[in-house]
TORPA-73590 format. One record per residue: residue in three letters; y, x, z of N, C-alpha, C in turn. Coordinates in steps of 0.1 Angstrom, whole numbers. Example, Ala and Ser with C-alpha at 12.3 -4.5 7.8 and 13.67 -1.06 7.14 Angstrom:
SITE  type    n_y    n_x    n_z   ca_y   ca_x   ca_z    c_y    c_x    c_z
SITE   ALA    -57    132     78    -45    123     78    -33    132     78
SITE   SER    -22    128     71    -11    137     71      0    129     79
This chain:
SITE  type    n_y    n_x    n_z   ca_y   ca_x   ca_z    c_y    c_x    c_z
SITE   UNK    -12      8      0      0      0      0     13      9      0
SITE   UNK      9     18      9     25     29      9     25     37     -5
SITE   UNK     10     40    -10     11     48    -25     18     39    -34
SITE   UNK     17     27    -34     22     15    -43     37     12    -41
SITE   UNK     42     14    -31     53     13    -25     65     21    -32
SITE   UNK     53     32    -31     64     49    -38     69     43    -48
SITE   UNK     54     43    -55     55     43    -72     62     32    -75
SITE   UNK     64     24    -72     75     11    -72     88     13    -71
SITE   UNK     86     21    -59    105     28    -65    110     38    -73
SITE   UNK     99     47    -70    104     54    -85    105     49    -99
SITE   UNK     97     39    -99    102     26   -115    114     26   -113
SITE   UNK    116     22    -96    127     14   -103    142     23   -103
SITE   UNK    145     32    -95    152     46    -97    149     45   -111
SITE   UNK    137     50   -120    140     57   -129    144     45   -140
SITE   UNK    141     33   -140    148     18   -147    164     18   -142
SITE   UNK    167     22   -133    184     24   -132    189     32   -133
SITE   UNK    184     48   -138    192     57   -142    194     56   -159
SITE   UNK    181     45   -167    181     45   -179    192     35   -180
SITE   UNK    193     25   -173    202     13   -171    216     20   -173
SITE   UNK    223     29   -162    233     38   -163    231     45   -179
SITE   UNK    226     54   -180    227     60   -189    230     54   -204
SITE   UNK    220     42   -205    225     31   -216    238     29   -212
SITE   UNK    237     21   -202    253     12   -204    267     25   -205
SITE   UNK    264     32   -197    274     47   -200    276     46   -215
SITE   UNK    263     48   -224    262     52   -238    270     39   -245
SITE   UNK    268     28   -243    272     20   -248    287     17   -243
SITE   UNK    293     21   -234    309     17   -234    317     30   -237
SITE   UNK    308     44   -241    315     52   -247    319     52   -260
SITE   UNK    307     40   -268    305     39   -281    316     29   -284
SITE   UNK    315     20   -274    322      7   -278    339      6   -272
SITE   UNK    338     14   -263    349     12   -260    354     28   -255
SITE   UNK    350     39   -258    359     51   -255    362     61   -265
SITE   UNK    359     69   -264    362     79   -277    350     83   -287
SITE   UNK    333     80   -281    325     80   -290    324     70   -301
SITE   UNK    332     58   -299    330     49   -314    339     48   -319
SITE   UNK    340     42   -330    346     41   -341    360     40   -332
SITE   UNK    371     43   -342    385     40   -343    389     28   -342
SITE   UNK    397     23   -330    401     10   -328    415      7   -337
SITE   UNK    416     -3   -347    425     -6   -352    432    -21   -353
SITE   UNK    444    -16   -354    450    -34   -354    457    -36   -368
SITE   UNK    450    -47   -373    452    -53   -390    459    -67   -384
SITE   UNK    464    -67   -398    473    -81   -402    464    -84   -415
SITE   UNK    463    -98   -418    464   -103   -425    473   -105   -441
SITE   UNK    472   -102   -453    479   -101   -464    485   -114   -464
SITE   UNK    496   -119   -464    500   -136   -464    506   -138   -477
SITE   UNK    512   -152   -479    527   -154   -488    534   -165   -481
SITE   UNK    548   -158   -482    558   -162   -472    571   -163   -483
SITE   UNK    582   -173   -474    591   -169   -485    604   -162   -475
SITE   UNK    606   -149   -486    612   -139   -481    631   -142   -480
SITE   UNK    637   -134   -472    650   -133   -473    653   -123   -469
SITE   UNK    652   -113   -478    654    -96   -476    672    -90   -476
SITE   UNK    670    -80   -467    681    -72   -468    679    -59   -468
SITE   UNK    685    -54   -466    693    -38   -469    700    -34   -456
SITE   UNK    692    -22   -444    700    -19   -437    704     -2   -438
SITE   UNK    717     -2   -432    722      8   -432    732     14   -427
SITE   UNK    736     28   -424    748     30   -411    760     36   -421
SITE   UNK    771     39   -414    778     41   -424    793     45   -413
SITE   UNK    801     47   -419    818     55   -415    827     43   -418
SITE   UNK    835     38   -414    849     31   -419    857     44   -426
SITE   UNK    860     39   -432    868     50   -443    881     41   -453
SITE   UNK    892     49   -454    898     41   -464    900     46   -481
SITE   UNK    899     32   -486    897     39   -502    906     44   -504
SITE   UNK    918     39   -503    932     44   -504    940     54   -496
SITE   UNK    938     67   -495    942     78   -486    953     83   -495
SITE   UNK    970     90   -485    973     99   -497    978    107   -480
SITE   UNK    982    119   -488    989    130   -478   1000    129   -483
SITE   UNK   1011    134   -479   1027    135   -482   1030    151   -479
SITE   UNK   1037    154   -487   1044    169   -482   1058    172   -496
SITE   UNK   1059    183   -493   1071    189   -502   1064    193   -515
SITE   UNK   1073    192   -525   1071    200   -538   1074    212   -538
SITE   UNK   1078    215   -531   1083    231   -533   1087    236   -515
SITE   UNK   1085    247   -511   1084    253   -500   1095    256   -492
SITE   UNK   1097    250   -478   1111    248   -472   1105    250   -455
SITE   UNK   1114    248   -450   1114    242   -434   1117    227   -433
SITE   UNK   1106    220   -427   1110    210   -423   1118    206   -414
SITE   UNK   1128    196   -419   1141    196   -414   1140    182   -400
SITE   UNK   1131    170   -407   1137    159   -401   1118    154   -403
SITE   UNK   1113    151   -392   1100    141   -388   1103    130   -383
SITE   UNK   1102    115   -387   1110    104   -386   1101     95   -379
SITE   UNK   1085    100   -385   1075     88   -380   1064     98   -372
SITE   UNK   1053     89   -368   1044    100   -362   1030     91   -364
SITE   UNK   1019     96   -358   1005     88   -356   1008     76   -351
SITE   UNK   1002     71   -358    998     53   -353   1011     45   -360
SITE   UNK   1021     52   -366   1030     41   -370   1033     36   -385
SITE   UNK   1033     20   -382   1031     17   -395   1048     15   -404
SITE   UNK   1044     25   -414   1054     25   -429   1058     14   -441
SITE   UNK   1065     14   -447   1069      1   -460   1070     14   -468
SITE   UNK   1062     10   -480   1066     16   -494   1078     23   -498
SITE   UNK   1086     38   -497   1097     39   -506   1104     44   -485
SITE   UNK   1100     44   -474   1106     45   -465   1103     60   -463
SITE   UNK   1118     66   -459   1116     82   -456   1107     88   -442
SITE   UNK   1102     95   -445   1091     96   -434   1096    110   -431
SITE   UNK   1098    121   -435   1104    130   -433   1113    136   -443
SITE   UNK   1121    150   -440   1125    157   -447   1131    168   -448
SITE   UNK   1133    178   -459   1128    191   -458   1143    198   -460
SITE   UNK   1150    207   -453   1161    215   -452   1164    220   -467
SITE   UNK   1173    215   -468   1181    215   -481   1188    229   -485
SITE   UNK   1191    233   -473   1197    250   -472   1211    245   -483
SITE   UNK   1209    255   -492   1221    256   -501   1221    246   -515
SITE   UNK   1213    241   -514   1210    223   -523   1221    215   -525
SITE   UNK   1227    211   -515   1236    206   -520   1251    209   -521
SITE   UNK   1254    224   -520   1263    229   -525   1264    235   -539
SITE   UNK   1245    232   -546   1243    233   -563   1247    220   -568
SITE   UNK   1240    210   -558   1250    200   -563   1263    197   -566
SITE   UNK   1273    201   -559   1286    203   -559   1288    211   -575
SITE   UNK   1285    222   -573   1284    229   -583   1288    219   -599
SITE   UNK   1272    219   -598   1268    211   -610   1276    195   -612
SITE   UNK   1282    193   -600   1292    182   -604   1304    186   -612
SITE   UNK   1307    195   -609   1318    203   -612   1320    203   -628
SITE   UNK   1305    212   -626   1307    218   -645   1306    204   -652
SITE   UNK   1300    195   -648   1298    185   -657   1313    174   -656
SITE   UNK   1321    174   -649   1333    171   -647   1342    178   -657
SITE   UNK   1336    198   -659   1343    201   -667   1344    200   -678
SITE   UNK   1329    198   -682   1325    195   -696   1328    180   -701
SITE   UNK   1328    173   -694   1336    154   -700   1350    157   -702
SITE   UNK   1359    170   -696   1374    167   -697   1372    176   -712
SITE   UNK   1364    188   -714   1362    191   -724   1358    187   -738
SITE   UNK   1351    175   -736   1350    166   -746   1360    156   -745
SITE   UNK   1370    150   -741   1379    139   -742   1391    153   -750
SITE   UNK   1392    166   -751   1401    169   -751   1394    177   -766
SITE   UNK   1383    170   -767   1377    178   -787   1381    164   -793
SITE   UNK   1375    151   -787   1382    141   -791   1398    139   -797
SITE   UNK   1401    143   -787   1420    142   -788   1420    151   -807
SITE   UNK   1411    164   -804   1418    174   -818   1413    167   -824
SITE   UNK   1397    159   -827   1393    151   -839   1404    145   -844
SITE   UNK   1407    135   -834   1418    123   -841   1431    130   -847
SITE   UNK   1439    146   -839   1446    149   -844   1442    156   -858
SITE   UNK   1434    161   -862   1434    169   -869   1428    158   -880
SITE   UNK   1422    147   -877   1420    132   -886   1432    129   -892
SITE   UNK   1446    126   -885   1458    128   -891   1465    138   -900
SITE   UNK   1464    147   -894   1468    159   -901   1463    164   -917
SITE   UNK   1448    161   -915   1439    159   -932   1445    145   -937
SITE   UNK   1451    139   -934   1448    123   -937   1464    123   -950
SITE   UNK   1474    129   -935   1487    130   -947   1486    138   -955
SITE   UNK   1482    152   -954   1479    169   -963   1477    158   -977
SITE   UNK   1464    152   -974   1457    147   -989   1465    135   -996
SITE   UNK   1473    128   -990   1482    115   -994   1494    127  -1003
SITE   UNK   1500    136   -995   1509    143  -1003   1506    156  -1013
SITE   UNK   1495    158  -1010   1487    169  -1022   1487    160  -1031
SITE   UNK   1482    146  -1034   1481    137  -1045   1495    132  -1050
SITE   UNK   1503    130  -1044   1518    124  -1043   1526    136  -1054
SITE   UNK   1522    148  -1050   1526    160  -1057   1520    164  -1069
SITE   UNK   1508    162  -1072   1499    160  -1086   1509    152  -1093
SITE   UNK   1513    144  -1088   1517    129  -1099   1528    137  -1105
SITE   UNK   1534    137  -1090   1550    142  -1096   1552    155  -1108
SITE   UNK   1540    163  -1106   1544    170  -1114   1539    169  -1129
SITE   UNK   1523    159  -1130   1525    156  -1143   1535    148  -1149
SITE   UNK   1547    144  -1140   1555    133  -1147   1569    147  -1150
SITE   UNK   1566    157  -1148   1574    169  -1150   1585    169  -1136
SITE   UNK   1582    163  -1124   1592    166  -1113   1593    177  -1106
SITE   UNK   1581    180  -1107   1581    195  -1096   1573    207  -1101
SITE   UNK   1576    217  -1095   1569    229  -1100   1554    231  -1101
SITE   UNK   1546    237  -1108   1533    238  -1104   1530    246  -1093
SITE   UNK   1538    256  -1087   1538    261  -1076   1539    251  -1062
SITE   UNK   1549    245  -1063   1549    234  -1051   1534    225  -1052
SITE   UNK   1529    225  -1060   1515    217  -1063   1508    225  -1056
SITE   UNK   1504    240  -1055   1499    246  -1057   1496    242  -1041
SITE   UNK   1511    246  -1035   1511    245  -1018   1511    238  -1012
SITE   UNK   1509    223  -1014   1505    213  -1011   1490    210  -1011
SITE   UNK   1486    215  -1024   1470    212  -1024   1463    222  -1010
SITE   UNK   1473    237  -1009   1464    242  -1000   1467    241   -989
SITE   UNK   1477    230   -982   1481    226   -971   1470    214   -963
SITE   UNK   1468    206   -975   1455    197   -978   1441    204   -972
SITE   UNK   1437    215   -979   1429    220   -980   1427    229   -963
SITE   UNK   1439    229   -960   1438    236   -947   1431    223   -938
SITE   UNK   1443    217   -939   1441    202   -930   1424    198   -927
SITE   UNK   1419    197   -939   1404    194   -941   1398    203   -931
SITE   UNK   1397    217   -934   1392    225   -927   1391    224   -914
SITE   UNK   1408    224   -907   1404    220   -894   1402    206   -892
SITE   UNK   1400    196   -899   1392    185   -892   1377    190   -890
SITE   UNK   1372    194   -901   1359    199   -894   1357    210   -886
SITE   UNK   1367    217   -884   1365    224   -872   1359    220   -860
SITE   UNK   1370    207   -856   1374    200   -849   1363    191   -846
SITE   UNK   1356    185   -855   1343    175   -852   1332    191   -849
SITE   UNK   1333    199   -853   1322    208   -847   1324    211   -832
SITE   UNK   1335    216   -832   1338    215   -813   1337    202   -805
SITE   UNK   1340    195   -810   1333    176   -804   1321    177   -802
SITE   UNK   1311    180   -812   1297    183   -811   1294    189   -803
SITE   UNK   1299    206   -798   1294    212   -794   1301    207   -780
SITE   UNK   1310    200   -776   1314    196   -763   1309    182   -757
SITE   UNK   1299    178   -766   1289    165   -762   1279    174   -763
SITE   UNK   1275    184   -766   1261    192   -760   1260    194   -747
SITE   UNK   1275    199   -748   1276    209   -731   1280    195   -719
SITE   UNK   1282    187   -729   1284    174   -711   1270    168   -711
SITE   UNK   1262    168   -723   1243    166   -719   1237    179   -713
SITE   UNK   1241    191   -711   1237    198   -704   1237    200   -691
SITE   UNK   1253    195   -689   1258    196   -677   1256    182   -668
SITE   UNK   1251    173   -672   1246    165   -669   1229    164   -668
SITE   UNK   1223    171   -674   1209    175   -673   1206    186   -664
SITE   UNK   1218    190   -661   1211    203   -649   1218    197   -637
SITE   UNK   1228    188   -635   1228    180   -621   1221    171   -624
SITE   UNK   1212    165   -629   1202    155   -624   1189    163   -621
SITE   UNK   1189    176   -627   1177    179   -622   1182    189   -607
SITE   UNK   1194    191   -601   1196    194   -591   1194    182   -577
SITE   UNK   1200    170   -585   1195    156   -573   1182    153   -579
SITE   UNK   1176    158   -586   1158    154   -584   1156    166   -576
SITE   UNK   1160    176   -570   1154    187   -563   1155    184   -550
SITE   UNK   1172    176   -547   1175    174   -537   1167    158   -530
SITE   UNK   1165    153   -541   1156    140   -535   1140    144   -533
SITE   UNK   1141    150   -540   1123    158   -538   1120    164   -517
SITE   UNK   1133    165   -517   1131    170   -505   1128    160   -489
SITE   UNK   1131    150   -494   1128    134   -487   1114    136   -490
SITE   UNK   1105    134   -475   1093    127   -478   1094    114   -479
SITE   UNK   1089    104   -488   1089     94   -492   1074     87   -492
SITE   UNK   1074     73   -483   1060     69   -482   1057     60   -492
SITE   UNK   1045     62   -505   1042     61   -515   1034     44   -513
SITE   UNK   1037     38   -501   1033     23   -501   1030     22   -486
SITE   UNK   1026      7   -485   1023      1   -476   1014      8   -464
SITE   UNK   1018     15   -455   1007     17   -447   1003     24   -432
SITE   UNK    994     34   -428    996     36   -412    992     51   -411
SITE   UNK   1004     53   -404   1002     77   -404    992     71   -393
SITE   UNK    982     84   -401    968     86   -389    971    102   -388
SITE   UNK    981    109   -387    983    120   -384    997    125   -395
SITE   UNK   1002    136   -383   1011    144   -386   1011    155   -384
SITE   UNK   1011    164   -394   1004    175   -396   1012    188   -396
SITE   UNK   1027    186   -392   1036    200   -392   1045    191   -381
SITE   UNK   1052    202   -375   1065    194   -369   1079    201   -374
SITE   UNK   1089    197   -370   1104    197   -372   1106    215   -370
SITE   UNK   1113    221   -382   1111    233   -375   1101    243   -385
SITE   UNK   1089    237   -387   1077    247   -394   1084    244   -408
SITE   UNK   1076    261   -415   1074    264   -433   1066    257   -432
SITE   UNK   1065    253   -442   1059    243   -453   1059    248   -473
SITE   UNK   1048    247   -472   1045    251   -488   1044    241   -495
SITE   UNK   1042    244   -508   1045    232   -515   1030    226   -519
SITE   UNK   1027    207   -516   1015    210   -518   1010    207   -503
SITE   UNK   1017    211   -494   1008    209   -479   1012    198   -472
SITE   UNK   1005    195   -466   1001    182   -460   1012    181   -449
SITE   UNK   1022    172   -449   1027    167   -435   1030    154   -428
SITE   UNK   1024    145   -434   1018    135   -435   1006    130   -438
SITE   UNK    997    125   -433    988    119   -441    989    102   -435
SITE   UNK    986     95   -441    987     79   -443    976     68   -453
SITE   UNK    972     55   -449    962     55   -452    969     39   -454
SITE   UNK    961     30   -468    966     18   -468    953     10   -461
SITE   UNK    958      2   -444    946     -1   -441    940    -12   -445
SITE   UNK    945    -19   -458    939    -31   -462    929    -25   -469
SITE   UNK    926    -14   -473    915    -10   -480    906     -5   -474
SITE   UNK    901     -8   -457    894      2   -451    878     -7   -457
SITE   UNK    868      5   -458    856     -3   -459    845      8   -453
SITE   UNK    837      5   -448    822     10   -447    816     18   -459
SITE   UNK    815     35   -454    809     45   -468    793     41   -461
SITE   UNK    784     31   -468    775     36   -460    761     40   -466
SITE   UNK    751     45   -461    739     53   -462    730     48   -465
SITE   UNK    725     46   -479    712     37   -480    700     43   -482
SITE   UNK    688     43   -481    679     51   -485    676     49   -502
SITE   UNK    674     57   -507    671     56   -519    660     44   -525
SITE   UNK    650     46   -515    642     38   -523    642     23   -522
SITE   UNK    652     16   -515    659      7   -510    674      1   -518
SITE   UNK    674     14   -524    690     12   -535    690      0   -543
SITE   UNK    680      7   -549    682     -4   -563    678    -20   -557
SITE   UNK    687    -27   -568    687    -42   -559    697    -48   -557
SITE   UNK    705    -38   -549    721    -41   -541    726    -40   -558
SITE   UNK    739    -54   -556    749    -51   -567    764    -53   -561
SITE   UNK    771    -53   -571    787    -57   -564    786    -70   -559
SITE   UNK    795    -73   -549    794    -89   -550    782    -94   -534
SITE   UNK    772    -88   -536    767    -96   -522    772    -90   -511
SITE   UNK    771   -104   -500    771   -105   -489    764    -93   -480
SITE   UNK    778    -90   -470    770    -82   -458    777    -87   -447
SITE   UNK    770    -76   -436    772    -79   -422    776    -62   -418
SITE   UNK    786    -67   -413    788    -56   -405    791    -54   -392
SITE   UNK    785    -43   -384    787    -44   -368    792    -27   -361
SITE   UNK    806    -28   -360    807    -20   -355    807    -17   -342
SITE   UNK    810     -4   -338    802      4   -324    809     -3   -315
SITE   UNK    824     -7   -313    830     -8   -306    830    -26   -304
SITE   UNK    827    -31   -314    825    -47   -310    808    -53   -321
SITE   UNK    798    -51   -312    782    -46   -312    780    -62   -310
SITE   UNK    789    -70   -306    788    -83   -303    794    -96   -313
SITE   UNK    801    -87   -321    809    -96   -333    806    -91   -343
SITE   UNK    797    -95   -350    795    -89   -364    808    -92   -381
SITE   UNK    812    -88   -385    822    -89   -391    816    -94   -409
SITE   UNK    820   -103   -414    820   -102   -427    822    -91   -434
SITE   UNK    814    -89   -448    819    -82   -453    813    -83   -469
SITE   UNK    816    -75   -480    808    -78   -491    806    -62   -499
SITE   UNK    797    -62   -510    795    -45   -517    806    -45   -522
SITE   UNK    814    -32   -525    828    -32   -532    824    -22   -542
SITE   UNK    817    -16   -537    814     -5   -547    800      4   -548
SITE   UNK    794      6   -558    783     17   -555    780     28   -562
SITE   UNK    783     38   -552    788     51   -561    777     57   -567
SITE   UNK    780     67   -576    767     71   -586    765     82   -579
SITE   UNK    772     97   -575    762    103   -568    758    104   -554
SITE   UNK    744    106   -554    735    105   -541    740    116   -531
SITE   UNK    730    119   -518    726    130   -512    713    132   -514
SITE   UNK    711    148   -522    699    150   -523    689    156   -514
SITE   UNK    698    160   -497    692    161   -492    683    152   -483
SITE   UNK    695    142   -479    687    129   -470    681    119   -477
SITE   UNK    684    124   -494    675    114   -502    680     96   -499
SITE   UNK    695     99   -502    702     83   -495    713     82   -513
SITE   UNK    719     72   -509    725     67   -516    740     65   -511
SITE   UNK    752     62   -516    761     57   -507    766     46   -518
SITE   UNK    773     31   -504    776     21   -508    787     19   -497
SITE   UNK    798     10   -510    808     10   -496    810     -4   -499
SITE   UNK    811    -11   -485    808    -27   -482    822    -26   -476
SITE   UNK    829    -35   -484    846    -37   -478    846    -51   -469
SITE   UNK    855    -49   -461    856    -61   -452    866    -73   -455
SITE   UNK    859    -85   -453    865    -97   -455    878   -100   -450
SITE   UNK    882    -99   -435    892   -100   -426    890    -93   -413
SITE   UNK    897    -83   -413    901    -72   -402    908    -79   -392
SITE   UNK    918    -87   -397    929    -89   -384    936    -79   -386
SITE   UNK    938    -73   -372    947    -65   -368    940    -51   -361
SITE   UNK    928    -52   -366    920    -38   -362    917    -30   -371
SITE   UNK    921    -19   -371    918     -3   -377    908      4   -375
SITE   UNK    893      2   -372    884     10   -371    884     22   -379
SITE   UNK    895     29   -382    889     43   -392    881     53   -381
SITE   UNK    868     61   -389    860     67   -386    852     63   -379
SITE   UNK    853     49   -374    842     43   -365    828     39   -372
SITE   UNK    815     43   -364    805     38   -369    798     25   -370
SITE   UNK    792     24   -379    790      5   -382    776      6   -389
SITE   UNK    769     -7   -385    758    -10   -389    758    -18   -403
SITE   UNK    755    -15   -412    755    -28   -420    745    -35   -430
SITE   UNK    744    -46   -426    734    -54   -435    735    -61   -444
SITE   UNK    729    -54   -459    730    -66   -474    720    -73   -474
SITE   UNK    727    -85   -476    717    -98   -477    712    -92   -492
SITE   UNK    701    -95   -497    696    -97   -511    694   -115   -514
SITE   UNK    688   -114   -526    684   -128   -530    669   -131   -523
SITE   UNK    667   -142   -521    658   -148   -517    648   -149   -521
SITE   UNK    635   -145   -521    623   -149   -530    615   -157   -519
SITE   UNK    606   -165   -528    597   -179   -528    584   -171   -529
SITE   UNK    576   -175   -521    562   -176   -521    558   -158   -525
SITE   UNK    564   -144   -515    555   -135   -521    547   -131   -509
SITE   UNK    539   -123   -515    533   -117   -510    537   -104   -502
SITE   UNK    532   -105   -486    541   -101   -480    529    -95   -468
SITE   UNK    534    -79   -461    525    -75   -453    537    -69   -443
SITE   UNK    534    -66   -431    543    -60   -422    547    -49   -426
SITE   UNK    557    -42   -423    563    -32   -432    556    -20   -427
SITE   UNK    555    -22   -409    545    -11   -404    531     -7   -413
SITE   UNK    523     -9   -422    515    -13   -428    516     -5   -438
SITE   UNK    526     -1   -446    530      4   -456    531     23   -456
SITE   UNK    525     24   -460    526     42   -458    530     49   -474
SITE   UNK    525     60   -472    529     70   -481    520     82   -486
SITE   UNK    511     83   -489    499     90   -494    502     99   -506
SITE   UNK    499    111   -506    502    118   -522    515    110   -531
SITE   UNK    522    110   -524    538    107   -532    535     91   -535
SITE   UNK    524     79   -530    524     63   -537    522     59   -525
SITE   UNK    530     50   -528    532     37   -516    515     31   -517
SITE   UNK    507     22   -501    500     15   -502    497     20   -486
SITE   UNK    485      9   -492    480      7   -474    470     10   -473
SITE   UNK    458      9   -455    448      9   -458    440     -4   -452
SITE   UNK    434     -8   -463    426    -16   -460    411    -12   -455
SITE   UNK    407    -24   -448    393    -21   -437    381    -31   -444
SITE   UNK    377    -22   -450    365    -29   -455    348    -23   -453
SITE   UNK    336    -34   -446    331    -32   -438    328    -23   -427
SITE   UNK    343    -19   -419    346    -13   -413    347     -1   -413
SITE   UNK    356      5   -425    357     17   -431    369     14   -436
SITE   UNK    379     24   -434    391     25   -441    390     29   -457
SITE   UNK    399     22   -468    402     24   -482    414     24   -483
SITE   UNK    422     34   -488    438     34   -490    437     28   -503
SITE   UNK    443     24   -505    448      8   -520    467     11   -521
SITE   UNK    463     16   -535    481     17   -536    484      6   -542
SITE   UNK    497      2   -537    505    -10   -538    519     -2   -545
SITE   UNK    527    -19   -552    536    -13   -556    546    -25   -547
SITE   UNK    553    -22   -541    562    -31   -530    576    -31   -534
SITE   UNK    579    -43   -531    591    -48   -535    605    -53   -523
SITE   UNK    611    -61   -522    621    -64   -513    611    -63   -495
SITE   UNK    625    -57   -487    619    -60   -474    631    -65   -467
SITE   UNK    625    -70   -455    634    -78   -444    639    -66   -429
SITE   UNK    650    -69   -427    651    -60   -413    639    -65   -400
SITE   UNK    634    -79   -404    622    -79   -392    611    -72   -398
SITE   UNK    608    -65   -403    597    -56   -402    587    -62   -417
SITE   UNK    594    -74   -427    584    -77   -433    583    -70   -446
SITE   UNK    573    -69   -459    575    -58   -472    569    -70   -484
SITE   UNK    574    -72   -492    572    -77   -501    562    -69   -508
SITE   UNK    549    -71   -514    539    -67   -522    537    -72   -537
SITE   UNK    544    -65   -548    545    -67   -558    527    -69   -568
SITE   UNK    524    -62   -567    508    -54   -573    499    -46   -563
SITE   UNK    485    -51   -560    478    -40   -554    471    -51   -544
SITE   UNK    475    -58   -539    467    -69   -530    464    -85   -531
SITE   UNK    454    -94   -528    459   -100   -526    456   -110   -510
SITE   UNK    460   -121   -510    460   -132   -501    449   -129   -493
SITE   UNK    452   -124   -477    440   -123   -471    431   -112   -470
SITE   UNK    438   -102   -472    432    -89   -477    437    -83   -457
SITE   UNK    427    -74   -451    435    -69   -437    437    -58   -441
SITE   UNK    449    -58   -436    452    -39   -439    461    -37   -423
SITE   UNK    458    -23   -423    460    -16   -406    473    -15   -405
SITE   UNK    478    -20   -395    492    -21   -390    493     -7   -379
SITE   UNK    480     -5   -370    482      4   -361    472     15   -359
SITE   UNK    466     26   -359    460     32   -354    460     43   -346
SITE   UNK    455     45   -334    462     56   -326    458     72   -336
SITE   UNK    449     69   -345    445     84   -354    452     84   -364
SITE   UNK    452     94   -368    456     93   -390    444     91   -392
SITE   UNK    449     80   -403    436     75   -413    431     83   -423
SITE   UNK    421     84   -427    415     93   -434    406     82   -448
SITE   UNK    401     85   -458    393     78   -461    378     79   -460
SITE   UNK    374     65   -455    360     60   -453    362     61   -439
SITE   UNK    374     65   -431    371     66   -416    369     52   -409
SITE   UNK    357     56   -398    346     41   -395    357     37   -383
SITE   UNK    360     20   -382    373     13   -378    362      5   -371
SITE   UNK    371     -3   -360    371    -18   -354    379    -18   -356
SITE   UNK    379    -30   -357    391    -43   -358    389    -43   -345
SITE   UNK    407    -41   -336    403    -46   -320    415    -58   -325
SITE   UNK    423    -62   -331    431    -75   -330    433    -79   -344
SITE   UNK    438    -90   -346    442    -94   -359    453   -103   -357
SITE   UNK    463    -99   -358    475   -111   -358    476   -124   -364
């Protein structure tokens, strides 16, 4: 009875170390790192989509100009400063005239002396207009007389060349006119181009808008060409922002966005595409698009960062997988699908996506097909899967 006793427990010791050892074997298989790869798939659906386009981006304005001198001075007079807003044609600064307007003087001068110079070639025209006018009445007067035998052919003689003088200096006379309507367009073209030097010297604000900086003060050289102003029209401020390339295409002028800047993360702002520029970054492999805003108010975000979202058009009935789902294998989009519990990468050609996470599936799948949203490994092909969820 006690021999039976033994051997009875050692059954059963050795039935519960097999017991352990199975069940060990089995939850290492099934549930630890000896079995298969636990994965979580979705379902392939069709949904109808309302895709966008997200992206970050700079407030920037289209319309930027700097202001400075044409030519190299001391700045004489700084009138405005940062933050203040300008009207078109208003002087904002200006630049020491030095001896400027004592050329002007000048140049008044000669051109003063040149119009009394011409009113007084005038005067000889008209006199020396007279003076030819009778010569030739009595050169002819004296012709007559003498073929009627009244006078000498000598007195003819000196009459014709008194005539003949006369003539001469009339055209003298219109030549020095001429040349004294040259000299009052010259003297008149070199004081206007002394008050274009002297007006040059006014900085003048080229339109509507707000100094975001001042860049010399009262006092400093200044070259010609350098910046002592800059100003910005802020009805043009818009969003430069960052699209990924392979996301670009799609967007056109004209749609709808959203924009959210850093500083009000709680009011999203209208806005729409204003422009999309042709060259890229070939490093970040992005695009840039600048989304101008609807109605600002009375806020100036320059250089502030903003989120912004393009609505796209709406598509009906596609076929649609989580965007998590979508990978990148030897340069082709696709996913992997789990078939009899073995991974297959299947390239897809995908189309519009949503900021909730969804991807439109152009070619490559269809309806009902599971493809892996999660795996704690890289997938590999033929790598052996459970399905631990299915959304």
């Amino acid at each position: 009875m006690i021999a039976w006793l033994k051997k009875w427990r050692r059954l059963l010791a050795g039935f519960s170390i097999l017991a352990v050892i199975l069940g060990a074997g089995w939850f290492l298989y099934a549930r630890g790192p000896l079995g298969p790869t636990k994965v979580t798939v979705a379902k392939v659906s069709k949904e109808n989509l309302k895709p966008a386009v997200f992206g970050i981006g700079t407030v920037e304005a289209r319309l930027s100009y700097t202001v400075g001198p044409v030519q190299a001075g001391r700045l004489l007079l700084a009138a405005v400063d940062h933050g203040d807003f300008v009207q078109a044609g208003q002087v904002l600064g200006e630049i020491d005239p030095v001896d400027m307007k004592a050329k002007l003087q000048s140049a008044s001068a000669a051109t003063a002396k040149a119009q009394s110079a011409l009113t007084f070639s005038e005067a000889q025209v008209r006199e020396a207009y007279s003076r030819n006018s009778l010569a030739t009445i009595s050169a002819k007067r004296y012709q007559t007389l003498f073929e009627a035998q009244a006078v000498s052919a000598e007195l003819v003689e000196v009459k014709q060349n008194e005539a003949n003088v006369a003539q001469a200096n009339y055209e003298a006379a219109q030549a020095s006119l001429a040349a004294a309507r040259k000299e009052v367009a010259k003297a008149a073209a070199e004081q206007g181009a002394v008050e274009k030097q002297l007006a040059n010297l006014q900085l003048v604000s080229p339109v509507n808008g707000l100094i975001v900086s001042r860049d010399a003060e009262p006092g400093a050289t200044v070259v010609a060409g350098q910046s002592v102003f800059h100003l910005i029209d802020q009805s043009t401020l818009w969003v430069k922002t960052r699209i990924d390339q392979s996301r670009f295409y799609g967007i056109s002028v004209g749609q709808a966005a959203s924009i959210v800047l850093r500083s009000r993360q709680d009011a999203p702002l209208a806005g729409k595409v204003a422009r999309l520029e042709v060259q890229g970054d070939s490093v970040t492999e992005e695009r840039f698009v600048n989304v101008a805003f609807d109605d600002l108010g009375e806020l100036v975000p320059l250089g502030e960062l903003a989120e912004v979202t393009i609505d796209l058009p709406a598509i009906d009935n596609a076929l649609v997988v989580p965007t998590a789902a979508v990978k990148r294998l030897n340069k082709q989009n696709g996913v992997w699908l789990v078939d009899n519990g073995q991974l297959h990468f299947q390239p897809v050609t995908i189309g519009a996506q949503t900021p909730d996470g969804s991807t439109q599936i152009i070619d490559g799948l269809n309806p009902g097909d599971a493809v892996v949203v999660y795996s704690p490994k890289q997938p590999t092909e033929g790598m052996n899967v459970r399905v631990e969820k299915k959304p």
